[in-house]
C-alpha positions as CSV (number, residue, x, y, z in Angstrom):
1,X,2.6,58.6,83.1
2,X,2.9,54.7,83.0
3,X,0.9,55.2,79.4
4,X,3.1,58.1,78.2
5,X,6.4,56.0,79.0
6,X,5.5,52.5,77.0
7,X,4.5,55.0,74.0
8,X,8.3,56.4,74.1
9,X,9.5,52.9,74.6
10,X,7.4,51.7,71.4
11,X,8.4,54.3,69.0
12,X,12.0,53.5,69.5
13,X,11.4,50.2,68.6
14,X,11.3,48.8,64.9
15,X,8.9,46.2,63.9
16,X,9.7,43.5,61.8
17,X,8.4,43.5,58.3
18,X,8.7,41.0,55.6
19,X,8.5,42.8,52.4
20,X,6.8,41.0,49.6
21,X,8.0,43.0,46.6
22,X,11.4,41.4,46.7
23,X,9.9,38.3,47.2
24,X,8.5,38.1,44.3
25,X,11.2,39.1,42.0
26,X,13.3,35.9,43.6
27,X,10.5,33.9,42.8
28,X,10.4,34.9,39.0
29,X,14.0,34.8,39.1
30,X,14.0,31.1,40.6
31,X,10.9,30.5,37.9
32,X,12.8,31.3,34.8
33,X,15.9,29.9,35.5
34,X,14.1,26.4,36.2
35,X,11.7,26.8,32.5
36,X,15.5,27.4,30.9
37,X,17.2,24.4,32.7
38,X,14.4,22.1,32.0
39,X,14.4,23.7,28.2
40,X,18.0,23.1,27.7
41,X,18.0,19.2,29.0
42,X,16.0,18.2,26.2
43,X,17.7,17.1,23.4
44,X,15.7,18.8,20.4
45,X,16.3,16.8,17.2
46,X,14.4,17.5,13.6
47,X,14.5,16.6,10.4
48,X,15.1,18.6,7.3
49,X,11.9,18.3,5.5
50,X,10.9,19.7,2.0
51,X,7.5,20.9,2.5
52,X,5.1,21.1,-0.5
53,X,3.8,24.0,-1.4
54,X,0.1,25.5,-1.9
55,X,-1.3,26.0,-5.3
56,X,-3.6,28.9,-6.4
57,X,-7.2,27.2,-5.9
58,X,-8.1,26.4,-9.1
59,X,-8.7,24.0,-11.8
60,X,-6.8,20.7,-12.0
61,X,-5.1,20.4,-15.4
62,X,-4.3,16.4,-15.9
63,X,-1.2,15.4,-17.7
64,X,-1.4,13.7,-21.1
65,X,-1.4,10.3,-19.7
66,X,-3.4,10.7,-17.1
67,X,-7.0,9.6,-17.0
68,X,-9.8,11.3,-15.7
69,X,-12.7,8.9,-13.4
70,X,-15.2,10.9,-12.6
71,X,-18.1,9.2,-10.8
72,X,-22.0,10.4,-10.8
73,X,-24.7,8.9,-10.0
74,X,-25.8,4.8,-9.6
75,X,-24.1,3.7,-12.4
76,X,-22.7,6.1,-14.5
77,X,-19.1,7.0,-14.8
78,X,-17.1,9.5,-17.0
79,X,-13.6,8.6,-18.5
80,X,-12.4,11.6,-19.7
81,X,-15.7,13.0,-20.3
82,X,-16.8,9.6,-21.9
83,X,-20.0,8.4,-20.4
84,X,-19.7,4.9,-19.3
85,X,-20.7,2.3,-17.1
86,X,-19.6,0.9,-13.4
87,X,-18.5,-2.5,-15.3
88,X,-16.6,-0.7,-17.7
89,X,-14.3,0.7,-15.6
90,X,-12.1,-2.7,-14.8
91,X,-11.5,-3.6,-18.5
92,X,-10.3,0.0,-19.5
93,X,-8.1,0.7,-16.7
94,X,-6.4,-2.8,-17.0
95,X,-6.3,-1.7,-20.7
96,X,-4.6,1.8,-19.9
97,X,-2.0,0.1,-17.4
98,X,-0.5,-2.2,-20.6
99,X,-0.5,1.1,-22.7
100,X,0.9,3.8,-20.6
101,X,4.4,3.3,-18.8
102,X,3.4,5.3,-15.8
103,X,-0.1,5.4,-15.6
104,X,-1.9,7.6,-13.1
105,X,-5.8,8.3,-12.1
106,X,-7.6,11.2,-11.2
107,X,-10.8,10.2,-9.2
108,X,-13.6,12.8,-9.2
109,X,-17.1,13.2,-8.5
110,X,-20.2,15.7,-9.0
111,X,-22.9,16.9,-7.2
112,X,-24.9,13.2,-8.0
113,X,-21.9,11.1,-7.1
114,X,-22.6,8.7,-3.9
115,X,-20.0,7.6,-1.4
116,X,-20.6,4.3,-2.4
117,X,-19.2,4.4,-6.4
118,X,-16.5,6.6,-5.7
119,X,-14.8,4.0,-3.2
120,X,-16.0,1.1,-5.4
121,X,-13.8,3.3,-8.5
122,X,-11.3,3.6,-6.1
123,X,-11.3,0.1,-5.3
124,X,-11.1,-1.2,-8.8
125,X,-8.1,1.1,-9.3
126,X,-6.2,-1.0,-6.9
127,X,-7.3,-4.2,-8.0
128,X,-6.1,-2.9,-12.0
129,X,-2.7,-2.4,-9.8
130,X,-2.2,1.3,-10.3
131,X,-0.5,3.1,-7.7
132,X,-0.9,6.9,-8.5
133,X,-3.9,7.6,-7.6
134,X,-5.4,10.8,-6.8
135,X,-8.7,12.0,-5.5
136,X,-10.2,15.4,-6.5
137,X,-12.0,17.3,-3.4
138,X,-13.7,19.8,-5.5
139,X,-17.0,19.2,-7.0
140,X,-17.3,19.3,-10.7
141,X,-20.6,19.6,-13.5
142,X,-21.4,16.5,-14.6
143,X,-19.3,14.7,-17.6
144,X,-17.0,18.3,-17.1
């Protein structure tokens, strides 16, 4: 009977749980409100910017002052679709900067062109002392 009374005694007595589902909600609860308190003590700032915008692949149409370099292989250049050499390149662009107001380059290369010629075209736009310069990243036919 000793056995039969400790059961009684035991079910009228409630053992202490912790739940865990609660628990968790508090902690997401504490979680979120510390990501938005840390998110509002930073002082965003930005900038208006004007972003340009993407053309159509394509193409590059040059204005009607602009000159054309395009750069092959060891040695040979084309201005506008002119063949000529490396050494002419100084004497005619120093020529089109005292005849042009605002004159601008297009550097380009083919299959043939080297690494080498194009920053050695590029380089002898600078020394000429022509600031727009552009450089074309799509492959073009020879003397096109």
């Amino acid at each position: 009977m000793a056995g039969g009374g400790s059961h009684q005694s035991d079910d009228g007595k409630k053992k202490a749980r912790i739940e865990i589902i609660p628990l968790i909600d508090v902690v997401f609860f504490l979680l979120a409100t510390f990501v938005l308190f840390t998110l509002s003590l930073n002082k965003i700032q930005s900038l208006p910017l004007n972003l340009p915008v993407a053309a159509p692949p394509g193409p590059t149409k040059p204005d009607d002052d602009s000159v054309t370099l395009q750069v092959s292989d060891q040695g040979t250049c084309y201005w506008n679709k002119e063949l000529i050499t490396v050494a002419e390149i100084r004497p005619r662009l120093v020529q089109y900067k005292t005849q042009v107001s605002n004159p601008r380059v297009l550097i380009a290369g083919d299959d043939k062109a080297r690494f080498g010629t194009a920053v050695l075209a590029l380089d002898e736009v600078r020394k000429a002392g022509i600031a727009q310069v552009s450089v074309e990243t799509v492959v073009r036919g020879t003397g096109k």
